[in-house]
Jmol script that loads the backbone (N, CA, C; Angstrom):
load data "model"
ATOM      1  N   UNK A   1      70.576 -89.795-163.413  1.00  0.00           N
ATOM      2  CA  UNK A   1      69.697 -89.113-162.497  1.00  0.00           C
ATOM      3  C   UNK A   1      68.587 -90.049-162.012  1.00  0.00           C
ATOM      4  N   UNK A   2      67.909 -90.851-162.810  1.00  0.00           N
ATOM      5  CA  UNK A   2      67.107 -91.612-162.549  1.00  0.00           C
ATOM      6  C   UNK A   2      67.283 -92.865-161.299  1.00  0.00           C
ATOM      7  N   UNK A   3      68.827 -93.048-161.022  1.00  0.00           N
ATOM      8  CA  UNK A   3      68.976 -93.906-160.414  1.00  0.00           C
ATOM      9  C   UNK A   3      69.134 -93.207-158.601  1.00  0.00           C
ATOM     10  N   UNK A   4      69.270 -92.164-158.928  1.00  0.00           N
ATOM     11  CA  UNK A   4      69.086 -90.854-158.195  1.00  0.00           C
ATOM     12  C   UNK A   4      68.385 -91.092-157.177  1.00  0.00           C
ATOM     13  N   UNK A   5      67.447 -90.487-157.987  1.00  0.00           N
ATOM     14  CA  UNK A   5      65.976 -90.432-157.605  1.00  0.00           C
ATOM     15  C   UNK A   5      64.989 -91.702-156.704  1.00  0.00           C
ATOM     16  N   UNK A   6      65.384 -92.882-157.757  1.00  0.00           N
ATOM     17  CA  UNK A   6      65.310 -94.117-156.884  1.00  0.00           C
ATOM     18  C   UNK A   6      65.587 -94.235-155.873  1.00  0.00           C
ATOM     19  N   UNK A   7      67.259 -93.776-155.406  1.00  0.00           N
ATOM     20  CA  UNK A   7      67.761 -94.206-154.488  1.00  0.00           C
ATOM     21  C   UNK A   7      66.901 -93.060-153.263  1.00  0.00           C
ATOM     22  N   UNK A   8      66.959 -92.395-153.717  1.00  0.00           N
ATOM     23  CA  UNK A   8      66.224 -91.051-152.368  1.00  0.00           C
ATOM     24  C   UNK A   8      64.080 -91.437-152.115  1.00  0.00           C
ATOM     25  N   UNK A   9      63.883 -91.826-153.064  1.00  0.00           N
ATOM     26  CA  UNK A   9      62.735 -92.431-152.774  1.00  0.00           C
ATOM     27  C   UNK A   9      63.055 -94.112-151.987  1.00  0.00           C
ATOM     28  N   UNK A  10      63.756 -94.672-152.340  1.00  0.00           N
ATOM     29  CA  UNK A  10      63.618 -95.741-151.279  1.00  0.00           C
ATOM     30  C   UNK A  10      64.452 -95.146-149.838  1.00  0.00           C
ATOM     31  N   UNK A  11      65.443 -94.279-149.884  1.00  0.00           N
ATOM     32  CA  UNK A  11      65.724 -93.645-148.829  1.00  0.00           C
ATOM     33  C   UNK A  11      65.674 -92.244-148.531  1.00  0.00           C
ATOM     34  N   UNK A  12      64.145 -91.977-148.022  1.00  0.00           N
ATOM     35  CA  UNK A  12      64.301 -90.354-148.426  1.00  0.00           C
ATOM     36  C   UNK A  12      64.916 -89.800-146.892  1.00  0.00           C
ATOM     37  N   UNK A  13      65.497 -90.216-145.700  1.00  0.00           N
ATOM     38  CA  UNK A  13      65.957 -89.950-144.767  1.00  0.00           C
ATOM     39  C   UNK A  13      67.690 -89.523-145.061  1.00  0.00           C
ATOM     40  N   UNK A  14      67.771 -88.663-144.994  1.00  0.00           N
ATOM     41  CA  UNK A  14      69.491 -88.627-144.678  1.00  0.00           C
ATOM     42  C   UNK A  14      70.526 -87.478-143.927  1.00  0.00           C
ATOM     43  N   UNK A  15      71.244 -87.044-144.261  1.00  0.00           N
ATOM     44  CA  UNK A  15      71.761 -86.365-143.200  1.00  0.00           C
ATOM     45  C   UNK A  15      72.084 -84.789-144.451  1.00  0.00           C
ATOM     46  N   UNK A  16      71.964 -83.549-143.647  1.00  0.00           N
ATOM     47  CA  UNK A  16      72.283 -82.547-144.563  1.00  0.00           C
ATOM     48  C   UNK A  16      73.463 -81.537-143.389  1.00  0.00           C
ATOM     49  N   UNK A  17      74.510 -81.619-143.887  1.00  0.00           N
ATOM     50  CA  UNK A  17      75.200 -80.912-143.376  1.00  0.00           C
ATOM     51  C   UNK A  17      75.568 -79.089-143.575  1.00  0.00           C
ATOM     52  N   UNK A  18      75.556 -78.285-142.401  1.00  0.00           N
ATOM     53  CA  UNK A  18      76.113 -76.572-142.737  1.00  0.00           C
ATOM     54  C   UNK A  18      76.956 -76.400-141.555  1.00  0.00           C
ATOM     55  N   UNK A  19      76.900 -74.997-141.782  1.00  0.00           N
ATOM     56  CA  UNK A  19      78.197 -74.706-141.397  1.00  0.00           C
ATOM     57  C   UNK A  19      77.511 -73.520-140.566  1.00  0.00           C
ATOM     58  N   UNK A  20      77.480 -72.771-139.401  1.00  0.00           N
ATOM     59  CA  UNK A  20      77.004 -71.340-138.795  1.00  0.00           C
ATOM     60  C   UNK A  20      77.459 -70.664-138.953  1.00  0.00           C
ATOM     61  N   UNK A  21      77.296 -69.337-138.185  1.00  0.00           N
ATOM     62  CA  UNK A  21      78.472 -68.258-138.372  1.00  0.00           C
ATOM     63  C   UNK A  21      79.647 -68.237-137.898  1.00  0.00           C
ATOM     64  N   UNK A  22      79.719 -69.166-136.934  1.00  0.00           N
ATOM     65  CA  UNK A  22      81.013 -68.972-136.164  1.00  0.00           C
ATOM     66  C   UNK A  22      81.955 -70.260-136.821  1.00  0.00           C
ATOM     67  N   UNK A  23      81.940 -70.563-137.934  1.00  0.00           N
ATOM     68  CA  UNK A  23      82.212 -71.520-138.462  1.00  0.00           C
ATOM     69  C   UNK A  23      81.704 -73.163-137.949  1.00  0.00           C
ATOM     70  N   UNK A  24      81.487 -73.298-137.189  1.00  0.00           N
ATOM     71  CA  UNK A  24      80.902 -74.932-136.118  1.00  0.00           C
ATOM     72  C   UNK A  24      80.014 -75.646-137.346  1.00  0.00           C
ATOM     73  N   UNK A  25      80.329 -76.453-137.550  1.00  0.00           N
ATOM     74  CA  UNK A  25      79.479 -77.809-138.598  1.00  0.00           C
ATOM     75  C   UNK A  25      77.834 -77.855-137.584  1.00  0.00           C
ATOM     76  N   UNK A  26      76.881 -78.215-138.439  1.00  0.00           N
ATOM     77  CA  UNK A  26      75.692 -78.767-137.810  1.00  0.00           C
ATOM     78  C   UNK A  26      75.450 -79.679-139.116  1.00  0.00           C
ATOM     79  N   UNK A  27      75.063 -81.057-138.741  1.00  0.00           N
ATOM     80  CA  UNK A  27      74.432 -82.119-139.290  1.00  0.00           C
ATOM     81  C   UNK A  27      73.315 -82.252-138.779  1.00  0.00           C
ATOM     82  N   UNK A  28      72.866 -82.668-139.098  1.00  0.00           N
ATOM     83  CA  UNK A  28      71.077 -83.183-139.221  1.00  0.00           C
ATOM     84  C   UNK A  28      70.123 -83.715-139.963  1.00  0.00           C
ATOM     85  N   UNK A  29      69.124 -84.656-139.170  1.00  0.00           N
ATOM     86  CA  UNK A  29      69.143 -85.221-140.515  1.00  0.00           C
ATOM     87  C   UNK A  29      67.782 -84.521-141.123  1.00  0.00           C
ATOM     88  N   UNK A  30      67.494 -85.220-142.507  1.00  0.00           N
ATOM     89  CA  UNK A  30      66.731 -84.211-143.377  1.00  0.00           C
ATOM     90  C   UNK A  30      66.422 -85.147-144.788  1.00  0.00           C
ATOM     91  N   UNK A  31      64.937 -85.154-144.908  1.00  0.00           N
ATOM     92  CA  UNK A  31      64.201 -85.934-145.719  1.00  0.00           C
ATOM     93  C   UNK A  31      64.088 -85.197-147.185  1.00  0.00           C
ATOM     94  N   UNK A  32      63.742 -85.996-148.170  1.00  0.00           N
ATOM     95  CA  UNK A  32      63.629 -86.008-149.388  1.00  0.00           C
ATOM     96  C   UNK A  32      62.395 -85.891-149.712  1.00  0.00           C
ATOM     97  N   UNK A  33      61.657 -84.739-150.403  1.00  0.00           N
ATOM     98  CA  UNK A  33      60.447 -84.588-150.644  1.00  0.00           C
ATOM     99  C   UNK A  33      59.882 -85.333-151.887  1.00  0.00           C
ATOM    100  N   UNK A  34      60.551 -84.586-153.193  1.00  0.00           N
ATOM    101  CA  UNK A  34      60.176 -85.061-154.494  1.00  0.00           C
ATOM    102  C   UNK A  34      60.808 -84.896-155.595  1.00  0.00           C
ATOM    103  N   UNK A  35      61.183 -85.094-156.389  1.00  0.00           N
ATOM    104  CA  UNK A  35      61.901 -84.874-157.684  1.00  0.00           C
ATOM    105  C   UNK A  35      60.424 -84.306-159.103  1.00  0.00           C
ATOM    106  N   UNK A  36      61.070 -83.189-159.390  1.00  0.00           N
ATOM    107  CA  UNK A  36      59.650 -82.190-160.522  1.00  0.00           C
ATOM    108  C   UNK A  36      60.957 -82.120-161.618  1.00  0.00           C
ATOM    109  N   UNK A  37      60.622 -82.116-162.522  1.00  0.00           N
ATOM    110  CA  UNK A  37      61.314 -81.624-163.730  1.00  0.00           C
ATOM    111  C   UNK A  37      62.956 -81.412-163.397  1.00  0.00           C
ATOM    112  N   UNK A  38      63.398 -82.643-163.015  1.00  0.00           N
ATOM    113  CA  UNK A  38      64.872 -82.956-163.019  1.00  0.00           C
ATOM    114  C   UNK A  38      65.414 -82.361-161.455  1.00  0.00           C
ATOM    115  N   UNK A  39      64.248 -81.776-160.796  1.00  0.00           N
ATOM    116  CA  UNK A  39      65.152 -81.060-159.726  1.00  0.00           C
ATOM    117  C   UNK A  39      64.407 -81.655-158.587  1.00  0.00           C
ATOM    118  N   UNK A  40      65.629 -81.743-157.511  1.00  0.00           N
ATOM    119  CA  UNK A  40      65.210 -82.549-156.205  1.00  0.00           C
ATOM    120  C   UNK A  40      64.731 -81.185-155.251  1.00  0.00           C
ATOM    121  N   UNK A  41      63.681 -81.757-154.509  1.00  0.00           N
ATOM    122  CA  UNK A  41      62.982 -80.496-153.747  1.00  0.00           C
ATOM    123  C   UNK A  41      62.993 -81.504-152.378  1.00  0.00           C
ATOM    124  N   UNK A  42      63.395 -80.477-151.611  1.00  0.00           N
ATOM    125  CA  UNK A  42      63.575 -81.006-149.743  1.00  0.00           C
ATOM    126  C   UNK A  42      62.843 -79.751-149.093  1.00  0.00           C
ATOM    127  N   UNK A  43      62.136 -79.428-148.315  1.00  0.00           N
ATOM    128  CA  UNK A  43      61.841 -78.659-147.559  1.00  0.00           C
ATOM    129  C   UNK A  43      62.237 -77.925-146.069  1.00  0.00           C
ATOM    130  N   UNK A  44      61.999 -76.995-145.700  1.00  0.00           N
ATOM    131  CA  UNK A  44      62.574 -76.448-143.995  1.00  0.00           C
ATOM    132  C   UNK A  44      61.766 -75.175-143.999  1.00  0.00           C
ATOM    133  N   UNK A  45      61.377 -74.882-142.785  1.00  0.00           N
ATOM    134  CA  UNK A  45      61.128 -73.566-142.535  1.00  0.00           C
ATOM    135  C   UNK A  45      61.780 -71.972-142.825  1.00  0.00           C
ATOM    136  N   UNK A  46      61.291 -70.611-143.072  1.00  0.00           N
ATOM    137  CA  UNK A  46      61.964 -70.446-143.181  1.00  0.00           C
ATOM    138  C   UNK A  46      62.580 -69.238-141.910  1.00  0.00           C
ATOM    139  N   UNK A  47      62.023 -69.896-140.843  1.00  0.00           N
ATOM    140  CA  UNK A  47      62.169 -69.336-139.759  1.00  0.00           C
ATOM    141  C   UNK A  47      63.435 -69.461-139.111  1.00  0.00           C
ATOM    142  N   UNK A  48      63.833 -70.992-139.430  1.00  0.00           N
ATOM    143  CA  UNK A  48      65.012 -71.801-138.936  1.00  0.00           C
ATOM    144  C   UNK A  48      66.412 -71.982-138.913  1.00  0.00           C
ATOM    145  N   UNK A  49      67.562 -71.763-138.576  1.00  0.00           N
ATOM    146  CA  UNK A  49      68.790 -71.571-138.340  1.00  0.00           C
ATOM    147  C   UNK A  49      69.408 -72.255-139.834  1.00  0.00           C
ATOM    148  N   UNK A  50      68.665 -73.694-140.013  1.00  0.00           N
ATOM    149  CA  UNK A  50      69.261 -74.447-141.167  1.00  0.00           C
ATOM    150  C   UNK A  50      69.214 -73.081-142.757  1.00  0.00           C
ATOM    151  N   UNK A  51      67.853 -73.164-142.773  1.00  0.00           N
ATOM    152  CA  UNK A  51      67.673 -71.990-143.643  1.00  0.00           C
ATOM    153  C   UNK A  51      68.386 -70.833-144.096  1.00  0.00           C
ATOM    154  N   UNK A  52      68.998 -70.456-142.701  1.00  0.00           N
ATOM    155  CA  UNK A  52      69.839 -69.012-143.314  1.00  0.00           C
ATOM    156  C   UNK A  52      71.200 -69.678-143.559  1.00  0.00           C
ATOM    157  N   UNK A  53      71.899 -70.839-142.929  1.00  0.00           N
ATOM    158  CA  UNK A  53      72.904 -71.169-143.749  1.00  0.00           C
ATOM    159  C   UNK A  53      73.027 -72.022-144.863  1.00  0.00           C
ATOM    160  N   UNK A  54      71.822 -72.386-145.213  1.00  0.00           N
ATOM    161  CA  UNK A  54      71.541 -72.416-146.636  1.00  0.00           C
ATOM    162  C   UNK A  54      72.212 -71.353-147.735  1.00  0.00           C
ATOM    163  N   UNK A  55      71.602 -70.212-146.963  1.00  0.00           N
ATOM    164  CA  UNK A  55      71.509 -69.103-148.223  1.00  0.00           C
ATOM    165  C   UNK A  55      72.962 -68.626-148.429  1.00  0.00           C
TER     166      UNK A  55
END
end "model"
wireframe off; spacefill off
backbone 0.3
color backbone group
């Protein structure tokens, strides 16, 4: 994990891929906030299209 973490702190830019409703891929890219107690935290609104196909 540690090497992880490294790697997203020297590159916290990268790409996060979903999927919509109508099945269609969206990529985009999407930064790396911080690593807390083993878990990686990224942020988004939760107003935003990415968000609900998150869930």
């Amino acid at each position: 994990m540690k090497e992880i973490i490294a790697f997203l702190y020297a590159n916290p830019i990268g790409c996060l891929a979903t999927v919509d409703d109508d099945g269609r891929p969206h990529v985009r890219p999407w930064k790396f906030m911080f690593e807390q107690d083993g878990k990686l935290w990224f942020h988004t609104s939760n107003s935003k299209e990415v968000y609900y196909q998150l869930q």
